[in-house]
C-alpha positions in Angstrom: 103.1 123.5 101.2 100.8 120.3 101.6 102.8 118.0 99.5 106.3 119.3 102.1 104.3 118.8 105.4 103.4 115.8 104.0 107.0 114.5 102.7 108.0 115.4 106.5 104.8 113.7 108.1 106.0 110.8 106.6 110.0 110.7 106.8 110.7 111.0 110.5 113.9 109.8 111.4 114.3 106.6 113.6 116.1 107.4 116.2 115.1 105.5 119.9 113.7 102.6 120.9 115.2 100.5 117.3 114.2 97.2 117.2 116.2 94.3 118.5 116.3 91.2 116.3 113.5 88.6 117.8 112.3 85.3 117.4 110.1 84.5 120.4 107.0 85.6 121.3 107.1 88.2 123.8 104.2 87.9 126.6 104.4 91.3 127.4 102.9 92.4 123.8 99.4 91.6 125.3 99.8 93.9 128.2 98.0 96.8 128.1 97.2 97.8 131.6 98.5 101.2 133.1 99.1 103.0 129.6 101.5 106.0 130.8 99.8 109.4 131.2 101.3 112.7 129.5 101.3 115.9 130.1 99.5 116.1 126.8 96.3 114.4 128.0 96.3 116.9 130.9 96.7 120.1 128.7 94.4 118.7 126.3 91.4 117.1 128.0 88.9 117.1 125.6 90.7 114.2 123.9 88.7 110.6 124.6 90.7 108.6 126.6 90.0 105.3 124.6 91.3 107.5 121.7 94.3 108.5 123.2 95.3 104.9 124.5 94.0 103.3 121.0 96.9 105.6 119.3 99.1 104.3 121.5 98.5 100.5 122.0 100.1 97.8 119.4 98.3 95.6 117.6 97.8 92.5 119.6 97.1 95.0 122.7 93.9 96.7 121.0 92.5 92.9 120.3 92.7 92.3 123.8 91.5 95.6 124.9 88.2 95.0 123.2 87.4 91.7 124.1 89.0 89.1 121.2 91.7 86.5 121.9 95.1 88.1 120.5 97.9 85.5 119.3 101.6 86.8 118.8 103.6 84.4 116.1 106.6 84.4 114.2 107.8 83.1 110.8 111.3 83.7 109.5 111.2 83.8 105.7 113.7 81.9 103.6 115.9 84.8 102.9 116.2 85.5 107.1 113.5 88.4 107.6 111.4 87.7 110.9 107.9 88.5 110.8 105.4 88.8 113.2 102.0 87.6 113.0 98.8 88.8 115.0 95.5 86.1 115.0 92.4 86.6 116.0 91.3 83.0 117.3 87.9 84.0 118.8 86.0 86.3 120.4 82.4 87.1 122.9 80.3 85.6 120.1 82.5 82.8 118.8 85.5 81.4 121.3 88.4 79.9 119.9 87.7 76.5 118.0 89.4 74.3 115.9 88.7 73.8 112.2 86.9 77.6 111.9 87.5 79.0 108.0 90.8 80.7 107.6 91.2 84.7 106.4 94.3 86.0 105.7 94.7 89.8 105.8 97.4 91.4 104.2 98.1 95.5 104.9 99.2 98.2 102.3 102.3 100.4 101.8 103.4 102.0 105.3 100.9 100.1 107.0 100.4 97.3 109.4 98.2 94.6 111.0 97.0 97.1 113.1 94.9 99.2 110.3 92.2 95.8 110.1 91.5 96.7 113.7 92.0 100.3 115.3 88.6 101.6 113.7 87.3 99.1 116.7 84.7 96.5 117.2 81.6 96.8 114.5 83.8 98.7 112.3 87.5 96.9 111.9 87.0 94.4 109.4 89.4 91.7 111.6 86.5 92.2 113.9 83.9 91.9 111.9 85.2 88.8 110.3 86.1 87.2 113.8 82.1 87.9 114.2 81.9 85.9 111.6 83.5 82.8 113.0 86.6 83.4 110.9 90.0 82.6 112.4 91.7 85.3 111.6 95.8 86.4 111.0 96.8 89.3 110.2 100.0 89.7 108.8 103.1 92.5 108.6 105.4 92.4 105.8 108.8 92.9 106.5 110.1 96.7 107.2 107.2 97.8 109.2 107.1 97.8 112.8 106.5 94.7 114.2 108.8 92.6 111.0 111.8 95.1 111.4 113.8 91.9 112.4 116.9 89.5 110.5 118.5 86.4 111.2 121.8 88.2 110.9 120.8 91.9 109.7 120.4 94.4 112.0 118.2 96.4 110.3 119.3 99.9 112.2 123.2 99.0 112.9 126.0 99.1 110.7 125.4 100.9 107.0 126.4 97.4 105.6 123.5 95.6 107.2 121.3 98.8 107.1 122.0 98.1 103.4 121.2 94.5 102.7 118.3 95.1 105.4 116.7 97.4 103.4 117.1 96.2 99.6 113.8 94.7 98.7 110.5 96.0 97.6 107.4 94.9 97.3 108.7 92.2 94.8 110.1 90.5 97.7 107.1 91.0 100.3 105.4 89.0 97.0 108.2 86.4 96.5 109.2 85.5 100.0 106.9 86.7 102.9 103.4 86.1 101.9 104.5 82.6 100.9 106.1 82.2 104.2 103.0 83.5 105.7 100.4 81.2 104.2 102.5 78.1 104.5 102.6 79.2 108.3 99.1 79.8 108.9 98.2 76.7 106.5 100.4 74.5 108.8 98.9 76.0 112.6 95.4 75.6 111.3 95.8 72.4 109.6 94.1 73.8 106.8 94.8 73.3 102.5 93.5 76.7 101.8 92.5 80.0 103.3 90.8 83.1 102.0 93.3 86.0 101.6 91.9 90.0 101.7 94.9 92.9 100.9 94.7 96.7 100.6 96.9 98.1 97.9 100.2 97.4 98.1 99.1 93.7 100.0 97.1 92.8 96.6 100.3 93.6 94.5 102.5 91.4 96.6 99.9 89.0 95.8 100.0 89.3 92.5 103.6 89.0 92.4 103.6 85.6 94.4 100.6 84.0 92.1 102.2 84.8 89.2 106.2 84.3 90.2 105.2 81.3 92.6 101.9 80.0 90.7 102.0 76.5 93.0 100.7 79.1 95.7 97.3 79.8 93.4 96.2 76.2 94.9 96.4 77.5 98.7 93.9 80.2 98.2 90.2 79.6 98.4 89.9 83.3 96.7 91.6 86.5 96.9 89.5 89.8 97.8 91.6 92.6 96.5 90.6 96.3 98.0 92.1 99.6 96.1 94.0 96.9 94.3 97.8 98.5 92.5 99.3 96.7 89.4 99.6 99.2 86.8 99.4 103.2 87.3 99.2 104.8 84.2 96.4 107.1 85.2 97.4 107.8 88.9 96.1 110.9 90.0 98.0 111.3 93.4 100.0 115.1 93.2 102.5 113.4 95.4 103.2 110.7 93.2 102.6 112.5 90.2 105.5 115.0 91.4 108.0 112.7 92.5 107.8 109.7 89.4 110.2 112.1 86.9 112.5 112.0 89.7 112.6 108.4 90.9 116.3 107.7 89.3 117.6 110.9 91.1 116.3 109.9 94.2 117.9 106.1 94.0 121.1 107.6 93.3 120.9 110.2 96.3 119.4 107.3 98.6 122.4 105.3 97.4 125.2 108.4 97.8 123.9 108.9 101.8 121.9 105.6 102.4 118.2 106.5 102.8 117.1 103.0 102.7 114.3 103.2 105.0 111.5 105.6 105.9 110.5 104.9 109.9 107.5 104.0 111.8 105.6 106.5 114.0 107.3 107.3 116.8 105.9 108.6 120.2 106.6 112.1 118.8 104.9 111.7 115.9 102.1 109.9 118.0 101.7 112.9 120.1 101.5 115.2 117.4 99.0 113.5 116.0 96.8 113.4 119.2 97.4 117.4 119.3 96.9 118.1 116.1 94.1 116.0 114.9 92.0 115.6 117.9 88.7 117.0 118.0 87.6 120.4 118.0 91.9 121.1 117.4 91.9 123.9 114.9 94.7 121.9 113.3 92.5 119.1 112.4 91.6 120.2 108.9 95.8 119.6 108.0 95.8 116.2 109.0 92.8 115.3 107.1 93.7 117.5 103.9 97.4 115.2 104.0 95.4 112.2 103.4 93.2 113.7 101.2 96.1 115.2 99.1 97.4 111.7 98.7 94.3 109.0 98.5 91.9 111.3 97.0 89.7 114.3 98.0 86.5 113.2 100.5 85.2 114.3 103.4 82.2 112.8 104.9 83.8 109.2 105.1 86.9 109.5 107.3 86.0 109.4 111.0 88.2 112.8 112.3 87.8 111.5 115.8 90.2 108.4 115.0 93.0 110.5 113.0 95.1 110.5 116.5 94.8 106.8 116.7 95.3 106.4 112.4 98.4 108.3 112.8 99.5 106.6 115.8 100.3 103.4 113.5 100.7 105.1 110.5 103.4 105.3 109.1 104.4 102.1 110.1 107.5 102.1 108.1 108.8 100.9 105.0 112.3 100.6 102.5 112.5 103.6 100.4 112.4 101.1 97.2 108.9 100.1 97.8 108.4 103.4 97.0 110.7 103.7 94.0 109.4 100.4 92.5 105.8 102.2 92.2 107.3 105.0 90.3 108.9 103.2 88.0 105.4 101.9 87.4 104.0 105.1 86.7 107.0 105.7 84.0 107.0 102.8 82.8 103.0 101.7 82.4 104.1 98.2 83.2 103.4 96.2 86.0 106.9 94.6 85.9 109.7 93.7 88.2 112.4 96.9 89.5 114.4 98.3 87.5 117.9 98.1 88.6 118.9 100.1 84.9 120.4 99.0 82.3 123.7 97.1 83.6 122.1 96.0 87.1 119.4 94.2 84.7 121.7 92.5 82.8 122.7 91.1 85.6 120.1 90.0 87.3 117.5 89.4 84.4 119.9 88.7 81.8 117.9 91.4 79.4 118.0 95.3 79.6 114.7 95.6 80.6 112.9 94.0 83.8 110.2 91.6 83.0 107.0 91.9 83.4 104.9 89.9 85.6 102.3 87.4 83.9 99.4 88.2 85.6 97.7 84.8 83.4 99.4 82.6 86.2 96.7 84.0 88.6 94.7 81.9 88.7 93.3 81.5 92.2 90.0 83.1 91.8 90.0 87.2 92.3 87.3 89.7 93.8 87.5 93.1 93.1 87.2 95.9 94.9 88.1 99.6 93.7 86.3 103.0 94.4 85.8 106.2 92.0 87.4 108.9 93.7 90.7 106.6 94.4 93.5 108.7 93.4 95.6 105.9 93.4 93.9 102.5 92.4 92.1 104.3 89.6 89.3 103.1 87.8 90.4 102.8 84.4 94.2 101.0 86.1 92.1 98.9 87.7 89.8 97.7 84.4 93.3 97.1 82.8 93.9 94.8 85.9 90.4 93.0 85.7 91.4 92.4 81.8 94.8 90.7 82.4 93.6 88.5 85.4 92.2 84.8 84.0 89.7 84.7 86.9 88.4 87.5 88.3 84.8 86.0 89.9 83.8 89.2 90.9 84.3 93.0 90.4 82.8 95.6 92.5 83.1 99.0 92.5 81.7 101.0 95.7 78.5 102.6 94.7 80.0 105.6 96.7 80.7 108.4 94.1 83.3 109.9 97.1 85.2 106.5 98.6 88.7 106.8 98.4 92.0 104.5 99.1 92.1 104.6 102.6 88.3 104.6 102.9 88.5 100.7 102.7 90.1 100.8 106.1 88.8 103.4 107.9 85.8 105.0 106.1 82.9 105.5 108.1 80.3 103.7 106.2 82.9 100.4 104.8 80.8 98.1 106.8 77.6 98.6 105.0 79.4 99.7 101.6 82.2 97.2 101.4 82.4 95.1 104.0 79.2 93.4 103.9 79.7 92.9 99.9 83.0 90.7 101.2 81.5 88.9 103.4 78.8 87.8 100.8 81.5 86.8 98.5 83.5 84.8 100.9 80.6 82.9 101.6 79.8 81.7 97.9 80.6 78.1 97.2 80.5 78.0 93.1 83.8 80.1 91.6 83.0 78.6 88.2 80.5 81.5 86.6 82.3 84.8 87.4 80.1 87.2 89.2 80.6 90.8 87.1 77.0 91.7 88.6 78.3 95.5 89.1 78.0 97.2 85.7 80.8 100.5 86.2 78.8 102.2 83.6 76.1 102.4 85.7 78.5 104.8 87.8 80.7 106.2 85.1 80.9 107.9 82.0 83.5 106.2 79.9 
């Protein structure tokens, strides 16, 4: 019953308020004043305001809201997706400044820029790295809900341009936008290098650009990798687990009635949440037990307060082949490109198998970061990973026998557990003597 209400939580179908196709910054994003009251907050006034208008603010809004200076930018990618950008120039304790240190954070699978930030000030690592005197960008690959834009695509019209809209996965978020992304936020800072953090799904786009695009490895100070995903032979995830077998019956039924796409949250979805998983709702145990049933099993790190304001940006939507691409990694074992079978690969790769990625071409220096209860970026995946990388300068796993995937956004104690360890690293000078100062079998028997 979990893994259905959670296959519905997350497949919602877009229907209202579709995007148009942008390429302008819109000065109305940083409004937030006079958030619309619903009969909801009436019925249910237990609910903390701030929570309530947190689920419902975007990205740029919730900077504001909180005291930071919010920037809105776009870069178009050289195969026509728009993107929208959020920075984080400067804040109460350091103002906007030229020349700060540049951090690039890059969000996982159904995710956004928002997840660096709705936990709030002290907690949000975009916050606490602003504190730092960071210049901070966070960016939004293309699909979710503030990149859902095309040159000539309209990403919700006709099925033709539905089609060619939605027929990339994460290869292409690797390949195209976080290359367009760096070279933007290199060229508005005037800087030759930045430091680059991504959850899951962001660190393998990463390691699809460093290895396919290895010029990029020179325009990254170092990469911090959180619940990093290249290979999931061991994934423990009953979701996953349950649909891999089936990925090549589900790419031929998403190709019979055209399921590219899985939607953001809506305001239905929004409001559901706020019902359902506010405090003292009886209903609050499901929404925590969906996560749970998916990232792995925890309790006393996720903040149950916040789930109306984590599900009113999550999902924030995503092309059904990002999906399919990660189970054809749990078939295969390989981290490798998708698999299009046996004549689409032909084709396009000129062999009957995809290729695998060569992770040796990373060479920009690599932290990790991975957690022992993580059901998806599992511990003995992730050693494979630290083995096939040329330069991993540090690898850290949370001394938390508990943390899970999503607990690197959102887990209560991530400041003192993780974030304070990345902020340590970023700050060391000498990459040359990898830093493996966290011994797993101190944790773990292996």
């Amino acid at each position: 019953m979990l893994v259905i209400l959670s296959v519905l939580l997350y497949t919602t179908i877009c229907c209202a308020n579709q995007p148009s196709i942008v390429s302008r910054i819109d000065s109305n994003e940083l409004s937030f004043e006079n958030p619309i009251q619903t009969d909801e907050e009436l019925i249910y006034p237990t609910i903390d305001p701030n929570i309530a208008e947190d689920a419902n603010l975007t990205t740029p809004q919730l900077i504001t809201k909180y005291g930071y200076k919010a920037e809105v930018h776009y870069v178009t990618t050289e195969d026509g997706y728009i993107l929208q950008l959020h920075r984080i120039s400067g804040g109460n304790k350091y103002p906007t400044k030229k020349g700060k240190k540049v951090c690039f954070l890059q969000h996982g699978l159904f995710d956004s820029s928002a997840t660096w930030v709705l936990s709030g000030p002290g907690h949000g690592l975009g916050y606490i790295l602003a504190d730092e005197n960071y210049d901070i960008w966070l960016g939004n690959n293309r699909g979710n809900r503030y990149s859902c834009n095309h040159t000539t695509l309209n990403p919700f019209g006709s099925s033709k341009d539905r089609k060619h809209f939605w027929s990339f996965s994460w290869h292409e978020i690797g390949a195209y936008d976080l290359p367009a992304m760096i070279d933007y936020v290199l060229a508005q800072t005037n800087q030759t290098k930045l430091q680059i953090i991504a959850h899951s799904q962001g660190s393998t786009a990463f390691f699809v650009m460093a290895s396919q695009r290895p010029e990029y490895n020179d325009k990254i100070e170092m990469m911090h990798a959180l619940a990093p995903i290249a290979f999931l032979s061991h994934v423990i995830s009953p979701p996953i687990r349950i649909i891999a077998p089936f990925v090549s019956a589900v790419e031929t039924i998403n190709s019979l009635i055209g399921l590219n796409y899985i939607t953001p949250s809506n305001e239905y979805l929004t409001l559901a949440g706020r019902i359902m998983c506010r405090d003292k709702a009886p209903t609050q145990i499901i929404c925590s037990n969906l996560l749970f049933l998916t990232m792995g099993y925890t309790s006393d790190q996720l903040n149950m307060t916040l789930l109306p304001v984590i599900l009113g940006h999550t999902p924030a939507g995503a092309a059904t082949d990002q999906l399919l691409h990660y189970g054809q990694e749990v078939n295969s074992g390989h981290f490798r490109q998708y698999d299009h079978g046996r004549v689409g690969n032909l084709i396009r790769y000129k062999r009957i198998s995809p290729p695998d990625y060569n992770l040796k071409n990373v060479k920009a220096p690599v932290a990790l970061y991975y957690a022992q209860d993580d059901w998806l970026a599992v511990v003995k995946d992730t050693q494979r990973l630290l083995k096939s990388l040329p330069n991993v300068v540090h690898n850290y796993l949370v001394p938390h026998k508990q943390f899970n995937h999503i607990d690197f956004l959102w887990g209560i104690d991530a400041p003192f557990l993780v974030y304070d360890e990345i902020v340590r690293t970023m700050k060391l000078t000498n990459y040359d003597e990898p830093n493996m100062d966290i011994d797993i079998r101190n944790f773990l028997a292996l």
